[in-house]
VMD Tcl script that draws the C-alpha trace (Angstrom):
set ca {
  {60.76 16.39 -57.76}
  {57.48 15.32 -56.53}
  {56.81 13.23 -53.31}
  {53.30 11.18 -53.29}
  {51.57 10.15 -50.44}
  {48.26 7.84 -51.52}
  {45.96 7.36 -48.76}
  {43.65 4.27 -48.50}
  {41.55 4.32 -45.93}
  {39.68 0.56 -46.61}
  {38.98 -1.98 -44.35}
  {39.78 -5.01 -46.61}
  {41.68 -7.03 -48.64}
  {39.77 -6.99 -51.90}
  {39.70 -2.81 -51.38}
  {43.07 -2.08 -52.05}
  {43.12 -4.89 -54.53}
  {40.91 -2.30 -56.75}
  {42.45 0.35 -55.89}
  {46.01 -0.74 -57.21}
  {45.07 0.82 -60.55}
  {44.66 4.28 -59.08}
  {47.83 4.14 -56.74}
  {50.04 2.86 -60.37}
  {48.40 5.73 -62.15}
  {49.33 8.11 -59.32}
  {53.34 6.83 -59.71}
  {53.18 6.89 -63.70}
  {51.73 10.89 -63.19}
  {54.81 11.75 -61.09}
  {57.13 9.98 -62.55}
  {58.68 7.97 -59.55}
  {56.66 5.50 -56.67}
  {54.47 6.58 -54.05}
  {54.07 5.90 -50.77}
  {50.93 4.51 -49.26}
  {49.58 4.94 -46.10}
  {46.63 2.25 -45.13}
  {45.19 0.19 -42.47}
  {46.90 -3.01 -41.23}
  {44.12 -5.26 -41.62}
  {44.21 -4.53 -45.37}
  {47.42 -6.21 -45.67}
  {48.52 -3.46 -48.42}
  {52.21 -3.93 -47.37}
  {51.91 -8.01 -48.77}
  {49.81 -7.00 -51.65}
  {52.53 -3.78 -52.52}
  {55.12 -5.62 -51.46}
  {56.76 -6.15 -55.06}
  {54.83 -3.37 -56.61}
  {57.23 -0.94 -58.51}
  {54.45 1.80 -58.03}
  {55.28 1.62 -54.16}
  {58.49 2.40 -52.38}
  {56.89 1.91 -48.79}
  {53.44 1.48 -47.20}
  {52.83 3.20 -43.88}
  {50.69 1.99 -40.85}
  {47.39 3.96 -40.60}
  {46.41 2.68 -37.21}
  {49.08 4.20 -35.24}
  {46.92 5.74 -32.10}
  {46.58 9.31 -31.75}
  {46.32 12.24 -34.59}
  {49.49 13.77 -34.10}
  {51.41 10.49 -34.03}
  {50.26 9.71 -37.66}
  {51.47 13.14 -38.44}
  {54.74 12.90 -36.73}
  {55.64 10.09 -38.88}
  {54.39 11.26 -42.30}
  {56.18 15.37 -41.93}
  {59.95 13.94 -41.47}
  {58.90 12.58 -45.16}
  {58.50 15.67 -46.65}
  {55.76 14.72 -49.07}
  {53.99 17.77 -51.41}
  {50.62 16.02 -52.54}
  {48.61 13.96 -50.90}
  {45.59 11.84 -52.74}
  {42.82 10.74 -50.17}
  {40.78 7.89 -51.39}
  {38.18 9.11 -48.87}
  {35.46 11.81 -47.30}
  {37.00 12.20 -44.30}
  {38.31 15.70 -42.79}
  {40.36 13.72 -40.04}
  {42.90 12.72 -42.84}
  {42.42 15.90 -44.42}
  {43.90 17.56 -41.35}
  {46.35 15.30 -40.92}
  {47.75 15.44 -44.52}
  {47.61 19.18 -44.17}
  {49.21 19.58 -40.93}
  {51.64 17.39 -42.14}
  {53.24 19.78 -44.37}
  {51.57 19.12 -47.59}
  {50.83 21.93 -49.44}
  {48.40 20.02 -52.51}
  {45.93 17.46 -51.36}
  {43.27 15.63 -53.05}
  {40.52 14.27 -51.62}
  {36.89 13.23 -52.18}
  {34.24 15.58 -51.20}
  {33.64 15.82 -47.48}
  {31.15 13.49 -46.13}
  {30.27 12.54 -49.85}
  {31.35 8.67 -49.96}
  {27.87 7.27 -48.36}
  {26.22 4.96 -50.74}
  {28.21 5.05 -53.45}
  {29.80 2.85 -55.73}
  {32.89 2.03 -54.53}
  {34.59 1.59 -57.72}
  {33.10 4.30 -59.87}
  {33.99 6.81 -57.31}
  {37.49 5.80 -57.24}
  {38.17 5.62 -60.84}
  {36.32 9.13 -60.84}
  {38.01 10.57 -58.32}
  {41.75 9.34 -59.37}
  {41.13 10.32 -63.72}
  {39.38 14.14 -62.46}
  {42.51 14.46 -60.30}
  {44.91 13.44 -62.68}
  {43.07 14.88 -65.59}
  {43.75 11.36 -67.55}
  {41.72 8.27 -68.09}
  {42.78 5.50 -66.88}
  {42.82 1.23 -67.10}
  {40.84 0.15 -63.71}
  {42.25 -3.55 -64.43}
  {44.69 -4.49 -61.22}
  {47.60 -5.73 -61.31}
  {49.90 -7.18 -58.69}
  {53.42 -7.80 -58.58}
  {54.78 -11.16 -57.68}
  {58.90 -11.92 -57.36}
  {59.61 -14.98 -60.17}
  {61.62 -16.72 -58.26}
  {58.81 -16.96 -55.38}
  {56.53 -18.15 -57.86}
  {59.08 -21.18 -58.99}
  {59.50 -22.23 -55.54}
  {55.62 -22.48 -55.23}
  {55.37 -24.64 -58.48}
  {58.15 -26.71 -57.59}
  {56.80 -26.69 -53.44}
  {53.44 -28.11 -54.60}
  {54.16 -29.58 -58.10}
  {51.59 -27.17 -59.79}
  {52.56 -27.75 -63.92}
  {50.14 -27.95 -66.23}
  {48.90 -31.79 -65.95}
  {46.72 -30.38 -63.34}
  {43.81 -27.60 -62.92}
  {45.38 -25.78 -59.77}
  {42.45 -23.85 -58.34}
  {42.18 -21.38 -56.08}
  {38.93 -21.59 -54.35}
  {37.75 -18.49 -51.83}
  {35.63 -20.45 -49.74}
  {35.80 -17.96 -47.13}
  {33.74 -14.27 -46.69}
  {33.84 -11.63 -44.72}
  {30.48 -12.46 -43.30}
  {28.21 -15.68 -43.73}
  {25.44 -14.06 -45.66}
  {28.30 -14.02 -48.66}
  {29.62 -17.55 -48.45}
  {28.56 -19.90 -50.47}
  {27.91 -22.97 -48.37}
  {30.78 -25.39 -47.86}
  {28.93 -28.83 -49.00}
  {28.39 -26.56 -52.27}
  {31.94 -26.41 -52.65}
  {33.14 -29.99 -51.86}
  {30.38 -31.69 -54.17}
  {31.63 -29.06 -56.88}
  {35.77 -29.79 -56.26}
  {34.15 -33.52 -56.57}
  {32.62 -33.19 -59.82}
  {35.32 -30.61 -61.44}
  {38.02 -33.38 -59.98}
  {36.00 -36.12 -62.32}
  {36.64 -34.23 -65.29}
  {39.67 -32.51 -65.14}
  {42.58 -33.96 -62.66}
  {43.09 -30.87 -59.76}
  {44.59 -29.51 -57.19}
  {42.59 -26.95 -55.04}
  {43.82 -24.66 -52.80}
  {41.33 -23.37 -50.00}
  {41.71 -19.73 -48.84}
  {40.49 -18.94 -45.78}
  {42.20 -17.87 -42.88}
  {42.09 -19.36 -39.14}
  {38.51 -18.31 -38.64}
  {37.30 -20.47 -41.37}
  {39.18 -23.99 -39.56}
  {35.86 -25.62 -39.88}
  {34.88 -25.27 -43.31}
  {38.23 -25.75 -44.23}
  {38.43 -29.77 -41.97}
  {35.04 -30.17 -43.69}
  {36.94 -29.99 -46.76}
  {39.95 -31.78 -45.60}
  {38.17 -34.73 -44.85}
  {35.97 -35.28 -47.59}
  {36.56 -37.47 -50.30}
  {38.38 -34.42 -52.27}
  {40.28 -33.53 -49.10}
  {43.55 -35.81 -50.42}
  {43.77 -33.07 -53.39}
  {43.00 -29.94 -51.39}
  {45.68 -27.36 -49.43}
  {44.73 -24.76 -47.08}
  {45.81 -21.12 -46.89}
  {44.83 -20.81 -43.09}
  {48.29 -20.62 -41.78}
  {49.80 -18.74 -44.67}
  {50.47 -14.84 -44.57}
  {48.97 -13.06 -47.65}
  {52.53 -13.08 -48.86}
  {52.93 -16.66 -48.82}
  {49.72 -17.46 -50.51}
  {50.33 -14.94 -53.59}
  {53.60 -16.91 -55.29}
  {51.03 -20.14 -55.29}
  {48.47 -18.14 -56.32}
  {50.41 -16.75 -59.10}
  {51.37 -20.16 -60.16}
  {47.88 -21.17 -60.18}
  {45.40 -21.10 -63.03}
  {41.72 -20.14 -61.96}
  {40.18 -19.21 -58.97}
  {36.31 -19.98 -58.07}
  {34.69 -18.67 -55.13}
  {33.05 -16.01 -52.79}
  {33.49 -12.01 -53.44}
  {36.80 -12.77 -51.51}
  {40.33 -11.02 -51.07}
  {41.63 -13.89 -51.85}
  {39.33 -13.59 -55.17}
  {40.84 -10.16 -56.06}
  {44.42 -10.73 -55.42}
  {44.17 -13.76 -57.81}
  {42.40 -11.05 -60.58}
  {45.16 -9.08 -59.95}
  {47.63 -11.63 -60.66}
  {45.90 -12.29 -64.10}
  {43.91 -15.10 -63.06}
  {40.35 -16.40 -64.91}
  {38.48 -15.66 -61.43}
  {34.51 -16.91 -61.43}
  {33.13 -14.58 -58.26}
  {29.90 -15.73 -56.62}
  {28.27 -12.35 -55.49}
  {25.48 -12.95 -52.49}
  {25.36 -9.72 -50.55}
  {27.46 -7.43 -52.25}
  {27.77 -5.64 -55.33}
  {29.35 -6.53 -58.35}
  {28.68 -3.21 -59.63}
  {31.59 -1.82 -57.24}
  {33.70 -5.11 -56.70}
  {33.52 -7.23 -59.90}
  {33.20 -5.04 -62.86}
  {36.73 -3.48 -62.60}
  {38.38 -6.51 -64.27}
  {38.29 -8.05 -67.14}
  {39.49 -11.56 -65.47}
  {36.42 -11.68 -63.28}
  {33.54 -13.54 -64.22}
  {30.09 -13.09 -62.10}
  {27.17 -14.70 -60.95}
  {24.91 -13.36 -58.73}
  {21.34 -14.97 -57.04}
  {18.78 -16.00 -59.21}
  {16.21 -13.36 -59.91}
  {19.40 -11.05 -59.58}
  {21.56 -8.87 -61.92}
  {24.77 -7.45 -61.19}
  {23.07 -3.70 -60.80}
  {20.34 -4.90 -58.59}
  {22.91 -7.49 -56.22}
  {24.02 -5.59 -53.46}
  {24.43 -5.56 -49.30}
  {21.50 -6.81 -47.99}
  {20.48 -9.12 -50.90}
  {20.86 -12.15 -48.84}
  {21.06 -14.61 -51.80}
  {23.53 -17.20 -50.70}
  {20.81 -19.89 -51.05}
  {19.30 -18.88 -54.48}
  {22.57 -19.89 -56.75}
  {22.23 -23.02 -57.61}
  {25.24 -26.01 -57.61}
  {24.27 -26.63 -61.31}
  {24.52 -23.05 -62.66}
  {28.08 -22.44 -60.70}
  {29.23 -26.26 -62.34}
  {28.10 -25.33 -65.76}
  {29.94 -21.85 -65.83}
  {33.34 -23.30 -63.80}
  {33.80 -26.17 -66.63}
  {33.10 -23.83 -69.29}
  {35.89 -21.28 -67.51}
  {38.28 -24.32 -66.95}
  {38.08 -25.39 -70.20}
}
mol new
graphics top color blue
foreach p $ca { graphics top sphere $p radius 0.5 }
foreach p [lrange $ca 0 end-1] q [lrange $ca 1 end] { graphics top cylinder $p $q radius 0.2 }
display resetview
């Protein structure tokens, strides 16, 4: 019977987030889960951690070529799928003992879209088309203990709100945020949730002690696995192009994404739970890295859409 290994060699979050339709269509092909092999930092093993798809997720950042390979032959896997260019993990699937790998062309994956390629790559390879919406797997009972932990029912609008970014040219600026909790809080009685991790302790006390700050909880000292059962329990999730934004798509959220400087094209068209907005003069082809736009989306436009999402 066939033994899948599905490499994903991404440096975040939100990556492997888009990628989970790929790695599900991979299991459904063979018939039985996978195993994935990715980068720590991605946090794969949280996201997968329920996932069906996935019996086990291996550590890509163990030091040294051979020691990768040393713990992927015992396994005994006999395809490989590569979601990348590079010959290094070539080699090592190959000298790993697997006799059918897939990969992307070699030195192929600069400048392009992310999410195209992917989808390309995994429905040429599998000779199938396939759904690109994500999905993530969350334990019920996990999920109850959140609702119950933080009273989320449905006399509230629990929000998940990626204030957070992997760089400040894509955040959204923090006094943005708190005058919009204010103003959504007016209307509709909520309870916001503010994911970001310790690096972002001073937007999040900026939050904390604002007027809002009495209705606000932060992720900051919660494991991606901890966040995802409140997550799940929540209803919408506003914010920067975020991990935190794509594991809440995944978990069937209605997920508005502010886009500053990067592209929707390859991180917020792959769903249909995410909403977009990009800069003003923008569109979601033209938005990209370097578009620096943080300051040309305006409080009024991101109100206007987040009421109309809410209600």
């Amino acid at each position: 019977m066939s033994k899948a290994l599905v490499v994903l060699k991404n440096r975040g979050i939100g990556d492997i987030c888009v990628l989970t339709s790929s790695v599900h269509e991979i299991s459904r092909k063979i018939g039985k889960p996978v195993t994935v092999l990715a980068q720590k930092n991605t946090r794969a093993n949280e996201i997968f951690k329920h996932d069906p798809h996935v019996s086990e997720v291996l550590d890509l950042d163990e030091k040294g070529f051979f020691n990768i390979i040393r713990k992927i032959k015992p396994k005994k896997f006999d395809q490989s799928y590569i979601y990348s260019d590079s010959m290094r993990l070539f080699l090592i699937s190959k000298l790993s003992g697997i006799m059918n790998n897939f990969h992307y062309k070699f030195f192929s994956k600069k400048g392009k879209n992310f999410f195209k390629t992917a989808k390309e790559f995994t429905e040429k390879t599998l000779n199938t088309k396939i759904d690109p919406q994500s999905k993530i797997y969350c334990n019920n009972k996990d999920v109850e203990e959140a609702k119950n932990k933080f009273d989320l029912n449905n006399n509230t609008k629990n929000i998940v709100c990626g204030i957070s970014a992997s760089g400040p040219t894509k955040r959204w600026g923090i006094k943005n945020y708190i005058q919009l909790f204010e103003a959504i809080n007016k209307k509709y009685n909520s309870k916001f949730f503010l994911a970001g991790g310790p690096q972002d302790e001073d937007l999040i006390k900026q939050a904390m002690d604002s007027s809002i700050g009495k209705n606000c909880t932060s992720f900051s000292k919660m494991s991606i696995a901890e966040t995802i059962p409140i997550i799940a329990a929540s209803q919408y999730y506003i914010g920067n192009d975020t991990g935190w934004g794509h594991i809440s798509s995944g978990l069937g959220l209605k997920s508005l994404f502010l886009f500053m400087d990067s592209p929707p094209s390859a991180y917020g068209v792959y769903s249909k739970n995410i909403s977009i907005i990009v800069p003003d003069g923008e569109t979601i082809e033209s938005c990209g890295h370097n578009t620096r736009g943080k300051d040309k989306i305006s409080f009024e436009k991101v109100l206007k859409v987040a009421l109309e999402q809410i209600n």
